[in-house]
C-alpha atoms as a printed R data frame, in Angstrom:
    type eleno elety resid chain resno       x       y       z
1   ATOM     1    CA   UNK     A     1 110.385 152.224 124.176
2   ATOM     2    CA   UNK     A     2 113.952 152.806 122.368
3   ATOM     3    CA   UNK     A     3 114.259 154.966 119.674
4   ATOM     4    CA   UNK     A     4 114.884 152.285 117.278
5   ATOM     5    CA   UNK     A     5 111.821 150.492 118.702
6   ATOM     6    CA   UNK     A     6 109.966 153.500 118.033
7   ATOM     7    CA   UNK     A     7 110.682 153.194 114.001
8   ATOM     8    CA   UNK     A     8 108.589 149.672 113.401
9   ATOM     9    CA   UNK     A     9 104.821 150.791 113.299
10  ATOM    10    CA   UNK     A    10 102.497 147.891 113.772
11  ATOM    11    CA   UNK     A    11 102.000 147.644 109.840
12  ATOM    12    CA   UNK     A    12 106.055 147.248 109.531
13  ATOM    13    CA   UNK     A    13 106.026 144.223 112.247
14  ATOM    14    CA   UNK     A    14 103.134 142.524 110.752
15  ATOM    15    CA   UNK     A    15 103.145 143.239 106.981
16  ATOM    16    CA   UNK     A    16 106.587 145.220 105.805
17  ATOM    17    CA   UNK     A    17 108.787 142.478 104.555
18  ATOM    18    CA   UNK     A    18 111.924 144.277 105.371
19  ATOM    19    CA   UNK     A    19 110.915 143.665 109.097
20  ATOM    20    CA   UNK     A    20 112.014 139.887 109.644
21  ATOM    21    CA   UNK     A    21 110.765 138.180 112.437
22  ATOM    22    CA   UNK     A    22 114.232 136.467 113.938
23  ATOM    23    CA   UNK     A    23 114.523 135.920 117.515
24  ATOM    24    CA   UNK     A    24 112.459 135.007 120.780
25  ATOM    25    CA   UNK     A    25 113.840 136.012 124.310
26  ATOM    26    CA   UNK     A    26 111.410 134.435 126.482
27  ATOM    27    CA   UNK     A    27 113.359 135.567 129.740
28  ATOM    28    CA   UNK     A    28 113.182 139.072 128.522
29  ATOM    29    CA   UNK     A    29 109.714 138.331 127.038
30  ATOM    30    CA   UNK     A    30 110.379 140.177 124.195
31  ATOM    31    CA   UNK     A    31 110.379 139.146 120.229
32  ATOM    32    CA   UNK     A    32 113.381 140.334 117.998
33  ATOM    33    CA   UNK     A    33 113.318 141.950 114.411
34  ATOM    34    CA   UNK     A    34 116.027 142.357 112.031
35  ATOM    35    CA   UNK     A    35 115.467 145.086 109.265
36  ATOM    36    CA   UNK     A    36 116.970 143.684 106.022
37  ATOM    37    CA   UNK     A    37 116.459 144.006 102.877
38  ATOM    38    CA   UNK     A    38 113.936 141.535 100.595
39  ATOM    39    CA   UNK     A    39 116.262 140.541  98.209
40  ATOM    40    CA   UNK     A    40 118.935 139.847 100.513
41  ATOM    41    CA   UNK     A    41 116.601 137.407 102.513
42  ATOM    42    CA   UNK     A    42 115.978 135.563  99.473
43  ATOM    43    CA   UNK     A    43 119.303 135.051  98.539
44  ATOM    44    CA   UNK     A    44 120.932 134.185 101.747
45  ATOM    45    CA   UNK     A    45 121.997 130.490 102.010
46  ATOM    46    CA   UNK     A    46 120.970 130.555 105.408
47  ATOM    47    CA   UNK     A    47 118.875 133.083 107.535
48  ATOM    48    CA   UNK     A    48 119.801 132.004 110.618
49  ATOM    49    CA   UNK     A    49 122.482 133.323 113.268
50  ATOM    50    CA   UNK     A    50 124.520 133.717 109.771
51  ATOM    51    CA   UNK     A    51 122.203 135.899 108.723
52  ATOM    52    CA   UNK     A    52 121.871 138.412 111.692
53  ATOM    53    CA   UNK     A    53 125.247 140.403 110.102
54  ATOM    54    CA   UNK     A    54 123.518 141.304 106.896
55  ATOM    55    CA   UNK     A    55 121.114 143.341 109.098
56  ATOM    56    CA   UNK     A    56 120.789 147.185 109.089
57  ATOM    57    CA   UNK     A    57 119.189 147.281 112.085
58  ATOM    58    CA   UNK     A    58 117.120 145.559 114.639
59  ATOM    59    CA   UNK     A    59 113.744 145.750 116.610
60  ATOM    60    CA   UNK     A    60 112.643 144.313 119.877
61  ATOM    61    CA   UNK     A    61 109.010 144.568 120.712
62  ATOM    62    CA   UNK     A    62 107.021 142.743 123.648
63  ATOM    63    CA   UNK     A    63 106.020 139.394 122.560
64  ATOM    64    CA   UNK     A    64 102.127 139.327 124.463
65  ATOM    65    CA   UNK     A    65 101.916 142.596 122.503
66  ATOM    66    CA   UNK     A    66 103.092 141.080 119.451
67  ATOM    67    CA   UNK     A    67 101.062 138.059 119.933
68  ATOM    68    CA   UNK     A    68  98.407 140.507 120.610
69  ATOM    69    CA   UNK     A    69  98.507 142.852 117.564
70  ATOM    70    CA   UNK     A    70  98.956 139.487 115.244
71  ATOM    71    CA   UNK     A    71  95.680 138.304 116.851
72  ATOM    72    CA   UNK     A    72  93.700 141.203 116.209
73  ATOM    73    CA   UNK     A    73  94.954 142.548 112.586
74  ATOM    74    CA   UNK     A    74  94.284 140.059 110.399
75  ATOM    75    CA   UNK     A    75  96.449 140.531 107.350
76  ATOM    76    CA   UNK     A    76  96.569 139.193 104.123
77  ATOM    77    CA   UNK     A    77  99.648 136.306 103.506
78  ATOM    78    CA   UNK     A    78 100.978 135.140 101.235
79  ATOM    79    CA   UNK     A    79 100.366 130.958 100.384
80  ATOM    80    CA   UNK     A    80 102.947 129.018 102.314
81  ATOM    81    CA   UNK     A    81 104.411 125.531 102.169
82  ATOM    82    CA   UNK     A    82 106.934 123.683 104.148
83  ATOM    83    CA   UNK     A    83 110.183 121.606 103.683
84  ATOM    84    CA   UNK     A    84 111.682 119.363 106.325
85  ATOM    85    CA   UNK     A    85 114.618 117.057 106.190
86  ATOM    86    CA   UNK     A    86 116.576 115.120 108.188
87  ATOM    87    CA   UNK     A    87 119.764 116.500 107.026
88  ATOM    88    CA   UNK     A    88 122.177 116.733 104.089
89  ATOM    89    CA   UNK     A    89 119.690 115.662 101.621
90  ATOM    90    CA   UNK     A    90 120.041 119.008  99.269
91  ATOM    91    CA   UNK     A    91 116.964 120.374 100.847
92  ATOM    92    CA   UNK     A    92 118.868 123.901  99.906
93  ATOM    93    CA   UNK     A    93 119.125 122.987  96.577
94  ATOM    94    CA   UNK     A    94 115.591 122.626  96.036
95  ATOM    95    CA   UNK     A    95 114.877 125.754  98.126
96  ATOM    96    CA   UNK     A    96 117.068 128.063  95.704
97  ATOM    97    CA   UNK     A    97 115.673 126.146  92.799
98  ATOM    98    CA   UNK     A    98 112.048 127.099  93.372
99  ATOM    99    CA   UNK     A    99 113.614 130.658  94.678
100 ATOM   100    CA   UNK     A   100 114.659 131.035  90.874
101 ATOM   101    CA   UNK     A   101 110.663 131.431  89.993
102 ATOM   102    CA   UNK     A   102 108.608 134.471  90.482
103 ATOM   103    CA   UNK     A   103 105.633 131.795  91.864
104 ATOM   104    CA   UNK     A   104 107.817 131.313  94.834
105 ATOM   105    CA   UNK     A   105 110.513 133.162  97.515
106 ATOM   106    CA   UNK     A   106 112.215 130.866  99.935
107 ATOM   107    CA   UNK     A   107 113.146 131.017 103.377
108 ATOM   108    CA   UNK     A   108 116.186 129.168 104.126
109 ATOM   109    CA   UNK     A   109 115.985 127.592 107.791
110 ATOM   110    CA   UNK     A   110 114.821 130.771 109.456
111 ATOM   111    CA   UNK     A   111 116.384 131.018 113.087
112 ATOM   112    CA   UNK     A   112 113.313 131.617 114.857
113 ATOM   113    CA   UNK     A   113 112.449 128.200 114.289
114 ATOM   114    CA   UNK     A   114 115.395 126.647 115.426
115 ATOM   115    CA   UNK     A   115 114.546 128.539 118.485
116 ATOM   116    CA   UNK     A   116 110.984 127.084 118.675
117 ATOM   117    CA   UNK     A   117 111.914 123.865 118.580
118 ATOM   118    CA   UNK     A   118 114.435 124.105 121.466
119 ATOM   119    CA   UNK     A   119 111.801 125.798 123.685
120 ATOM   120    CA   UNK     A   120 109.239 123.148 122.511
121 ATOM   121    CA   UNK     A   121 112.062 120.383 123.532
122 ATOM   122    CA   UNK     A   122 112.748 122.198 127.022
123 ATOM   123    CA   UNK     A   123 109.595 122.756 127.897
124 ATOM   124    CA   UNK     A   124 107.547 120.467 126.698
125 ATOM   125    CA   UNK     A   125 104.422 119.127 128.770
126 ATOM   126    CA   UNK     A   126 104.352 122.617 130.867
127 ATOM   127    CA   UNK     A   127 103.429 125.109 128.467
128 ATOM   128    CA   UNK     A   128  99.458 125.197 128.045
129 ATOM   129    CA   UNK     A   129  98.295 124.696 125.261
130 ATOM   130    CA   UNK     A   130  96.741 127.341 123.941
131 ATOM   131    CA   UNK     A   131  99.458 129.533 124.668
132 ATOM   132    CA   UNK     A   132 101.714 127.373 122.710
133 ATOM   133    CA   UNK     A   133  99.260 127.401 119.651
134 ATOM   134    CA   UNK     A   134  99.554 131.691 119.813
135 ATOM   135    CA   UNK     A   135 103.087 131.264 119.775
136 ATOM   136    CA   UNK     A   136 103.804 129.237 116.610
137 ATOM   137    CA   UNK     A   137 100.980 130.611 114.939
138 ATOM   138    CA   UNK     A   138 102.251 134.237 115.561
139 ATOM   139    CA   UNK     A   139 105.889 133.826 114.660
140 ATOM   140    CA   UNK     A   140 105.189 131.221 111.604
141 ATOM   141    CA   UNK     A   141 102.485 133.705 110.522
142 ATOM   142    CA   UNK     A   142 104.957 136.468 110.337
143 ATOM   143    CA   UNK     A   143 107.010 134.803 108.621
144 ATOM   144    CA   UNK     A   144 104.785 135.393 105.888
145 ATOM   145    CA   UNK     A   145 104.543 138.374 104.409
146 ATOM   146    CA   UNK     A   146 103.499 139.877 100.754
147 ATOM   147    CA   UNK     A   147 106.785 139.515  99.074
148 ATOM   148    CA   UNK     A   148 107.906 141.389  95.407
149 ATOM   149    CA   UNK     A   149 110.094 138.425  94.777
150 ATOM   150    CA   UNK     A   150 107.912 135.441  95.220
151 ATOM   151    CA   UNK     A   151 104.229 134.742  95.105
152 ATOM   152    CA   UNK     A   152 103.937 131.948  97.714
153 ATOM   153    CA   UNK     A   153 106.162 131.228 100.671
154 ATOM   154    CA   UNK     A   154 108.369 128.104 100.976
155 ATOM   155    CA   UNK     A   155 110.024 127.757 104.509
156 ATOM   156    CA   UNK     A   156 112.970 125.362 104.414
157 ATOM   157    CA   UNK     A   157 113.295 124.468 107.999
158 ATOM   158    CA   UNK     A   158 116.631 123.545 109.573
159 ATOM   159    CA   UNK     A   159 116.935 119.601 110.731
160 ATOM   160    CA   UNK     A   160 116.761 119.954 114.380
161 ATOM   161    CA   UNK     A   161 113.584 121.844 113.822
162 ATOM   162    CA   UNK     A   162 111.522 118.497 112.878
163 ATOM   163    CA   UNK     A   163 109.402 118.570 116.123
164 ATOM   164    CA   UNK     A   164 107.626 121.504 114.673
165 ATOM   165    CA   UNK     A   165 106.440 118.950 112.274
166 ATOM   166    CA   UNK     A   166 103.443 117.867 114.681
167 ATOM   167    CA   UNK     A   167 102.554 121.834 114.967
168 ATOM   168    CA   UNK     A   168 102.730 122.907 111.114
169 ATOM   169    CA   UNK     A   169  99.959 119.122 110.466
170 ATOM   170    CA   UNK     A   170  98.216 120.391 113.117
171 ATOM   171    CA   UNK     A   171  97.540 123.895 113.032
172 ATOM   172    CA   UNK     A   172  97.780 123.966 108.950
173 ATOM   173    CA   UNK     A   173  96.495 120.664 107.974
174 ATOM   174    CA   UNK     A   174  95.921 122.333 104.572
175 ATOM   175    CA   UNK     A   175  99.525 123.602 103.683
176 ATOM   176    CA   UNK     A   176 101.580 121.197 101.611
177 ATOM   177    CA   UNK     A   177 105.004 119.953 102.981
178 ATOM   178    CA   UNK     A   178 107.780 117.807 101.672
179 ATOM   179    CA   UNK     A   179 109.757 115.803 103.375
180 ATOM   180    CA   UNK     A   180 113.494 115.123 102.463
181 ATOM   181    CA   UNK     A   181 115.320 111.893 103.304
182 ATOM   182    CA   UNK     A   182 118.261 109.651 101.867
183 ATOM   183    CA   UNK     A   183 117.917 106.190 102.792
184 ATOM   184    CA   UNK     A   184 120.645 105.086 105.547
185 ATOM   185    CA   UNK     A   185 123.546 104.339 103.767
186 ATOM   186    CA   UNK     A   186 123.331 107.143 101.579
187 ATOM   187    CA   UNK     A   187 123.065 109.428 105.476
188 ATOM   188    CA   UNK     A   188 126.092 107.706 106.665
189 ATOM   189    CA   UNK     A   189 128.334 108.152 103.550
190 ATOM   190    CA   UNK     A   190 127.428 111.799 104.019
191 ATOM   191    CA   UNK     A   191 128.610 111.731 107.652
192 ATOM   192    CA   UNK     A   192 131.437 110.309 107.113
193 ATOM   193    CA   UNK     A   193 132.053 113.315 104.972
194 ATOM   194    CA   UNK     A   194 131.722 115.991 107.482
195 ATOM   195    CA   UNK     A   195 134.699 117.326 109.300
196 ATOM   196    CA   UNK     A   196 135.242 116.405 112.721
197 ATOM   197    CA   UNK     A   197 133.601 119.586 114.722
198 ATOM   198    CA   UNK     A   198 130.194 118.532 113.020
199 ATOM   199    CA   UNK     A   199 130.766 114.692 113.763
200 ATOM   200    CA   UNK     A   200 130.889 115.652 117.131
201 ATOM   201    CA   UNK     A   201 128.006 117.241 117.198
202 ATOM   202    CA   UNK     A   202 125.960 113.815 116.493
203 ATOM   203    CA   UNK     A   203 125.492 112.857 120.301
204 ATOM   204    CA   UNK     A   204 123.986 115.633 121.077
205 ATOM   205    CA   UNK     A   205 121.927 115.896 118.160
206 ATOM   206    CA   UNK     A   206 120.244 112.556 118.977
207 ATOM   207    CA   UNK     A   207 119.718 112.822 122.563
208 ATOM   208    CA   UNK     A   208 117.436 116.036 121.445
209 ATOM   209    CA   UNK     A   209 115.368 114.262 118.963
210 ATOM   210    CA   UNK     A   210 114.908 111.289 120.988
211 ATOM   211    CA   UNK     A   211 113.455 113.701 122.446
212 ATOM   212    CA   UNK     A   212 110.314 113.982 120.262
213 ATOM   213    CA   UNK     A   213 108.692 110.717 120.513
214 ATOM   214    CA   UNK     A   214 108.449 107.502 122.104
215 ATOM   215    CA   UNK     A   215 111.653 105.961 120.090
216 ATOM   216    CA   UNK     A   216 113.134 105.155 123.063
217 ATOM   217    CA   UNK     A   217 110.979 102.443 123.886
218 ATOM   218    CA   UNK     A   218 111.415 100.623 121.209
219 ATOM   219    CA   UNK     A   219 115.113 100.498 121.417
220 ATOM   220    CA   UNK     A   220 114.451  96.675 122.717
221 ATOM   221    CA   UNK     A   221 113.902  95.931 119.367
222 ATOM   222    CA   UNK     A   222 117.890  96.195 118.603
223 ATOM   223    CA   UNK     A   223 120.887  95.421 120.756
224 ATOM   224    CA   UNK     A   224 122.255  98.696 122.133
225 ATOM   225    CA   UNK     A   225 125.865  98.468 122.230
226 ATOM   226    CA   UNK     A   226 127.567 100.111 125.945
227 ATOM   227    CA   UNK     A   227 129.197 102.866 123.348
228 ATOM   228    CA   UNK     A   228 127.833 103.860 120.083
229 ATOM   229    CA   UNK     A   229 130.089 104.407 116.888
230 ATOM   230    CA   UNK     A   230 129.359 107.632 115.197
231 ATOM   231    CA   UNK     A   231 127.908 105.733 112.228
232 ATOM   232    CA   UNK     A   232 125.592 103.728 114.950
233 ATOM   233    CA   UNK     A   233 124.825 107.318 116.285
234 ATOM   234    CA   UNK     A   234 124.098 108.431 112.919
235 ATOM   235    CA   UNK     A   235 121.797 105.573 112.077
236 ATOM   236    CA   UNK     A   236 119.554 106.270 114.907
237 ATOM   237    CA   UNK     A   237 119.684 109.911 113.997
238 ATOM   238    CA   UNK     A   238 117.981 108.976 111.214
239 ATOM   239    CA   UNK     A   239 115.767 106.709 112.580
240 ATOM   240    CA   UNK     A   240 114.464 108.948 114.942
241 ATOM   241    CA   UNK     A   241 113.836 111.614 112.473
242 ATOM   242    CA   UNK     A   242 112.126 109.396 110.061
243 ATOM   243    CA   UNK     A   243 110.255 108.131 113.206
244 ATOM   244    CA   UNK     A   244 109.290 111.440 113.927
245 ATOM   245    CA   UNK     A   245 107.876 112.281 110.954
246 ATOM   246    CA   UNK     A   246 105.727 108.976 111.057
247 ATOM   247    CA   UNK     A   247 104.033 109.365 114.219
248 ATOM   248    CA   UNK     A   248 103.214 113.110 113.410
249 ATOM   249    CA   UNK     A   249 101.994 112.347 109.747
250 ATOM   250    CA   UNK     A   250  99.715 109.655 111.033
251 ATOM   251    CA   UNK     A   251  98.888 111.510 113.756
252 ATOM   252    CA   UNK     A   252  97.421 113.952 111.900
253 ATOM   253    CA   UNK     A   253  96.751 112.071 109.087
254 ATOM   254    CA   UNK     A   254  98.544 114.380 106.909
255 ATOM   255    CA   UNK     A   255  97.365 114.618 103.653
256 ATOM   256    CA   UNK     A   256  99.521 117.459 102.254
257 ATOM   257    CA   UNK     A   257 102.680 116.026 102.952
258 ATOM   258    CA   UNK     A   258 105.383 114.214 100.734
259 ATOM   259    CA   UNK     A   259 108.677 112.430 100.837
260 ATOM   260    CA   UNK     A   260 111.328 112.842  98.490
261 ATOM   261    CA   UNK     A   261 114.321 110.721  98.071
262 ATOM   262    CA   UNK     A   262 117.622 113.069  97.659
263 ATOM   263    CA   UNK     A   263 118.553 110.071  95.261
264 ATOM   264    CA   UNK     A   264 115.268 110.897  92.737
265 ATOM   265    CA   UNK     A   265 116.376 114.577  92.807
266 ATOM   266    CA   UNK     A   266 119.831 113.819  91.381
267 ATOM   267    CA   UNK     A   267 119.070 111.504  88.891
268 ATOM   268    CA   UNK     A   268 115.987 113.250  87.555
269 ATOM   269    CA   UNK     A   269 116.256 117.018  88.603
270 ATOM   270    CA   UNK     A   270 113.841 118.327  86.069
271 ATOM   271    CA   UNK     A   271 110.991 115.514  86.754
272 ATOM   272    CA   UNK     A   272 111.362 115.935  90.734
273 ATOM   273    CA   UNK     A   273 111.415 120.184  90.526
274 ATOM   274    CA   UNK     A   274 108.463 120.239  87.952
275 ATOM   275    CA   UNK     A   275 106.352 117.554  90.491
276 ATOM   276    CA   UNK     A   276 107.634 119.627  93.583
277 ATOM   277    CA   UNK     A   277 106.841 123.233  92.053
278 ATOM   278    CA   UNK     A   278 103.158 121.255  91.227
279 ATOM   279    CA   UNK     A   279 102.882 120.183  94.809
280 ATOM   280    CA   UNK     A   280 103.400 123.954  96.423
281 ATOM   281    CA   UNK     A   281 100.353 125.295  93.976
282 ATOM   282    CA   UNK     A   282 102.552 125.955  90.758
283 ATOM   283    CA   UNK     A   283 102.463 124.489  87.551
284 ATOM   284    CA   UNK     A   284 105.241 125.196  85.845
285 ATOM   285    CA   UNK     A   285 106.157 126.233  82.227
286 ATOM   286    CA   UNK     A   286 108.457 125.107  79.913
287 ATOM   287    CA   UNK     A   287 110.885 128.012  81.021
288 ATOM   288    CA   UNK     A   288 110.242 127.252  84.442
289 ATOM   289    CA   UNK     A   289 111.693 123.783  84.202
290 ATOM   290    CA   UNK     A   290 114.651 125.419  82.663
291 ATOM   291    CA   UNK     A   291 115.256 128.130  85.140
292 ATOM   292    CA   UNK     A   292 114.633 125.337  88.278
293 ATOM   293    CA   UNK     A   293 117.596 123.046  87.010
294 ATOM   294    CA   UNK     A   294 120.148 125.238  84.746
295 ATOM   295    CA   UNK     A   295 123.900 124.667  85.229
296 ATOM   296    CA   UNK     A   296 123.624 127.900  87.369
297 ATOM   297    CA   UNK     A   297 121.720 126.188  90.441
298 ATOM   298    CA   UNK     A   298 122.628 121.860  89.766
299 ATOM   299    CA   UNK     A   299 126.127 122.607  88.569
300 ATOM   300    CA   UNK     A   300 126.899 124.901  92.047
301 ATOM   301    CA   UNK     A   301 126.973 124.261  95.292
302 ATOM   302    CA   UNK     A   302 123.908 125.100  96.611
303 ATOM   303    CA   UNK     A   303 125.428 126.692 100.039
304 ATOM   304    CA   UNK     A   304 128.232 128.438  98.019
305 ATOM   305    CA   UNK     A   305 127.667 129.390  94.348
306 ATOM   306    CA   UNK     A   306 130.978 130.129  93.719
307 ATOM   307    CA   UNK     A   307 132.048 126.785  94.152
308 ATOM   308    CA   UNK     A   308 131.032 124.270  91.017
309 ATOM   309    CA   UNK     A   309 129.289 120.824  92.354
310 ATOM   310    CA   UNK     A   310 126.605 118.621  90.503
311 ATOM   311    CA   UNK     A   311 125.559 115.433  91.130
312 ATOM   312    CA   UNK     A   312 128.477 113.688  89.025
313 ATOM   313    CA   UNK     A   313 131.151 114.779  91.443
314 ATOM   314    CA   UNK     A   314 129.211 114.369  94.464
315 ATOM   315    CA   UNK     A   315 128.185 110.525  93.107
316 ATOM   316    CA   UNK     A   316 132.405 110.147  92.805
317 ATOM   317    CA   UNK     A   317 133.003 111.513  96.428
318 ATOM   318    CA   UNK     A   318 130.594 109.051  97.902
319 ATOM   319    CA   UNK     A   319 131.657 106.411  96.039
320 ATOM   320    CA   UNK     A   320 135.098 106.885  97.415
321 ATOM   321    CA   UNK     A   321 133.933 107.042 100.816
322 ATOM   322    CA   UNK     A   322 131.745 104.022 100.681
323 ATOM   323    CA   UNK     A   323 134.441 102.137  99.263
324 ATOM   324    CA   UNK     A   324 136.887 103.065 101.904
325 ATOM   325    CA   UNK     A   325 134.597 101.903 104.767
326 ATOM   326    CA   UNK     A   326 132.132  99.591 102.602
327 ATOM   327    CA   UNK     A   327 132.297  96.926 105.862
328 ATOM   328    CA   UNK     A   328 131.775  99.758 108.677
329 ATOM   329    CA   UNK     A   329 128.675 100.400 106.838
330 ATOM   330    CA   UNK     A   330 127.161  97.817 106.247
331 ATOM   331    CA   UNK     A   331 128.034  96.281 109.784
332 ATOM   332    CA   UNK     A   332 125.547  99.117 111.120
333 ATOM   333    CA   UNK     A   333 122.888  98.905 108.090
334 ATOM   334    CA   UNK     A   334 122.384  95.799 109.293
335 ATOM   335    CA   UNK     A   335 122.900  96.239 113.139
336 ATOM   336    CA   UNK     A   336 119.631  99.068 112.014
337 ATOM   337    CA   UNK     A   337 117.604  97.496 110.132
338 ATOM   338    CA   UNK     A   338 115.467  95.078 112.399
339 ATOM   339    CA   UNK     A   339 114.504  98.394 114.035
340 ATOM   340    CA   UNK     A   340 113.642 100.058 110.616
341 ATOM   341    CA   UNK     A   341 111.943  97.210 109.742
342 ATOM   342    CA   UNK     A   342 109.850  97.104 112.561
343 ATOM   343    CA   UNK     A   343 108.913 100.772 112.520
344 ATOM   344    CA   UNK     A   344 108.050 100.143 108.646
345 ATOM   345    CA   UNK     A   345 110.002 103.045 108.183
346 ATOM   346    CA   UNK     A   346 110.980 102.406 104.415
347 ATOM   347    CA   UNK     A   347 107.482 101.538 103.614
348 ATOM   348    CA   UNK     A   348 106.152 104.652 104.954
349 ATOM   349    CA   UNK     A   349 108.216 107.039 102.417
350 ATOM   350    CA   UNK     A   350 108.115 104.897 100.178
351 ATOM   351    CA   UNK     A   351 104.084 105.073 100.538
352 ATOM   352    CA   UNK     A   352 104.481 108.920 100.541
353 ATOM   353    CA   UNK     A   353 106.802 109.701  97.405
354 ATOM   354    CA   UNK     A   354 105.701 112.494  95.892
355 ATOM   355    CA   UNK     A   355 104.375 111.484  91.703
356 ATOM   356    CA   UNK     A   356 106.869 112.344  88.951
357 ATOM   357    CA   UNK     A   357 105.544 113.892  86.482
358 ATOM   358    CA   UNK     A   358 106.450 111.954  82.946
């Protein structure tokens, strides 16, 4: 053992919050550690591969050992709920706007899920089953620790991370979750947004989630053009998250979880936090509400408060956008929507919508 491995007692790994659980290396078979600071974890944007800079030092431990110590010293967590998304849908937003309250501290797409997710992806159908169960339930669990800053947990997963959907209904049927979607021409607009480098990343993205269920089959239900657009590629990104999500929720029968339209959000912030806030176990106050929707989170960009950006100027930018390439669009809403249709993909989040509160 290293020195620095020699600092992190098992009490730091499994209950110290400055000991963040970041990184699996399977070929090493060893389970990463970054020492950070509370505060700092809370207020990242992202703590991801961004995050691993802001670190003071790190920890690598053997993973059966870790798995092994979690398994045997039970310790008490923190209550923890989940938000998933399919993607620019201001799932950050609402993560830094329930950070604001003592009831909650948020997790902003931690990376060691992100790295779940690929292994699940890559591997899945060979690892047993069990051992897969120890593995999420080890690194998810230590996720959670007693935080000063927040009460109960929220994890805000990262996008590609959506497989991990069928894991979190299964192995924590009782957590709450909520699900954040646009509708199609709303995730298009927003694509057509992004610079190139993260256009080009939409390929790739949707060969992985096609990945996750049995989409592919019904692909028969639409006619697959010999090369896809990057709105077309965008529109079964969507699908196939939304997809996703249906399957596992059903699956599972979910009861926990619930949809929110990134639409509802912006045009009635203060309804949609107070009714999200309800859903993860708090009821909020009067000062609360206030605190959850002030200028200082809806009038900033949630992924760089220095920069001003509410729901006015982003409602301008899309209109711009949609206007420019209003018959692009709606060439592939349609081209999409006898496959939506027969999925019943609208009707399921639309079943799911989580009650505003009047």
């Amino acid at each position: 053992m290293s020195s620095t491995e020699a600092k992190a007692t098992a009490t730091d790994l499994l209950a110290d919050p400055h000991y963040y659980l970041f990184d699996t290396l399977p070929q090493q078979g060893t389970s990463r550690f970054l020492v950070t600071n509370e505060r700092e974890l809370a207020a990242a944007t992202f703590v991801d591969i961004r995050y691993e800079s802001k670190a003071t030092d790190d920890v690598h431990v053997s993973t059966q050992e870790l798995v092994s110590l979690f398994g045997a010293n039970p310790v008490e967590r923190p209550n923890t709920g989940f938000i998933f998304h399919h993607a620019f849908v201001c799932s950050t937003l609402v993560a830094r706007s329930l950070n604001e309250l003592q009831a909650f501290i948020s997790l902003k797409e931690p990376w060691i899920l992100r790295r779940l997710a690929d292994i699940k992806r890559q591997h899945e159908g060979t690892i047993p089953a069990e051992h897969w169960k120890m593995m999420v339930t080890t690194y998810i669990g230590l996720l959670a620790k007693q935080y000063k800053t927040g009460d109960s947990l929220i994890v805000k997963a990262t996008n590609v991370a959506n497989n991990l959907l069928y894991d979190v209904f299964c192995y924590w049927p009782e957590r709450p979750v909520l699900y954040m979607h646009s509708d199609i021409e709303a995730f298009l607009v927003t694509n057509l947004k992004k610079n190139a480098e993260t256009q080009r990343k939409m390929p790739g993205l949707l060969a992985d989630f096609l990945k996750d269920s049995d989409l592919p089959t019904k692909f028969s239900d639409i006619q697959m053009p010999p090369t896809r657009s990057l709105l077309q590629t965008c529109a079964l990104i969507w699908v196939a998250n939304i997809y996703t999500l249906k399957v596992a929720t059903e699956k599972y029968e979910a009861d926990q979880m619930r949809c929110l339209d990134m639409k509802t959000l912006l045009a009635r912030p203060e309804a949609v936090m107070c009714a999200v806030s309800s859903h993860f176990g708090h009821e909020p106050s009067e000062h609360d509400r206030v605190r959850m929707t002030s200028k200082e989170i809806m009038g900033k960009n949630a992924k760089d408060k220095r920069q001003r950006y509410d729901s006015a100027t982003k409602s301008q930018e899309d209109q711009q956008v949609l206007t420019a390439h209003r018959d692009e669009i709606d060439a592939v809403v349609e081209w999409i929507s006898p496959l939506v249709e027969n999925l019943g993909l609208y009707e399921f989040l639309q079943d799911r919508q989580i009650a505003l509160q009047n």
